[in-house]
N, C-alpha and C positions, 0 to 999 in steps of 0.2 A: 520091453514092457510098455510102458508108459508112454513113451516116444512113437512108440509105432502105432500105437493105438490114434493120435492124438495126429498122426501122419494119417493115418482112413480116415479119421474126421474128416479132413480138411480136403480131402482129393474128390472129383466129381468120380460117383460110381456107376458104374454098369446098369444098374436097377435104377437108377435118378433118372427117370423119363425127361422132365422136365432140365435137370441140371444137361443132358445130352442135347435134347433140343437148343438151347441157348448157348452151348459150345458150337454147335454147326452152325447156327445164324451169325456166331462171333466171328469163325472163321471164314465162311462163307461171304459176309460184309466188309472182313478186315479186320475188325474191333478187338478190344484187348478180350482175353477171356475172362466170363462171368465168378462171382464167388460161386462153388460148389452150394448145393439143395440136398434136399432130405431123402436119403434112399430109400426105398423100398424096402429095404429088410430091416430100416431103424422103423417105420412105420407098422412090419407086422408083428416087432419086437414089443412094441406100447401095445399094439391088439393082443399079445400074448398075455403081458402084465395086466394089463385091463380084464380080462376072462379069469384071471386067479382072482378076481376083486379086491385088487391094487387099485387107488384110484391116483391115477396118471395123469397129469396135464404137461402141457409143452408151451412153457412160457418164454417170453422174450426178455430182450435186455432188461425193459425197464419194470419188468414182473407184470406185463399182460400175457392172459393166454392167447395161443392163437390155434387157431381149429383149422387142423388138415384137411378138412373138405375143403376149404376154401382156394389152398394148395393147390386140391386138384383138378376144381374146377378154373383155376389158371393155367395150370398147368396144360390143359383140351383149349382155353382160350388162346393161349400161345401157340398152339399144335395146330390148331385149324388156321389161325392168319397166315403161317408159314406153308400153308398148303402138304404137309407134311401128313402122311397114313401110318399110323403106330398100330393100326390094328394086325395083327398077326393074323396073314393068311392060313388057309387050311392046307394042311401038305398033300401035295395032288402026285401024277406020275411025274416020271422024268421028263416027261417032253411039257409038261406044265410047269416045272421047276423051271428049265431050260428057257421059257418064253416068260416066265417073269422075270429071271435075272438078264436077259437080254431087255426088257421095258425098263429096267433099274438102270440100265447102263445107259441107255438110250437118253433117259433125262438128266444122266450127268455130264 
């Protein structure tokens, strides 16, 4: 129940662009790893409640909002200094597959 629930809070998820980026520069540098970010599916969960016209906000500790765009565009700030391409290629043939995961390997 509860525990587990409150166990996915706290874990960085799959859809956390942002929370994965900041795990590979942690571990990539050495650094301890970062607190977990806001996932993607808790972001399209507010856009769901928001469209039923719930009006939703996402405050902080000390009861300021704080606005996910602002997120996001840190989120592409962080992305771009680390040189890092999130954008998801188009899926080509095999022998294009084949030469990007050989250029992926190449730069690690």
């Amino acid at each position: 129940g509860a525990a587990y629930l409150l166990q996915e809070l706290l874990t960085i998820k799959s859809d956390d662009v942002l929370g994965r980026v900041r795990v590979y520069e942690a571990i990539v540098k050495g650094e301890n790893i970062p607190e977990p970010g806001i996932p993607e599916s808790f972001k399209v969960l507010i856009k769901e409640m928001q469209a039923l016209c719930l009006n939703v906000e996402v405050l902080s500790h000390d009861g300021q909002e704080i606005e996910m765009r602002e997120l996001d565009e840190e989120t592409f700030r962080t992305v771009e200094e680390l040189g890092i391409d999130i954008s998801r290629p188009e899926r080509g043939s095999d022998e294009e597959d084949a030469a990007r995961a050989a250029a992926r390997a190449a730069r690690v």
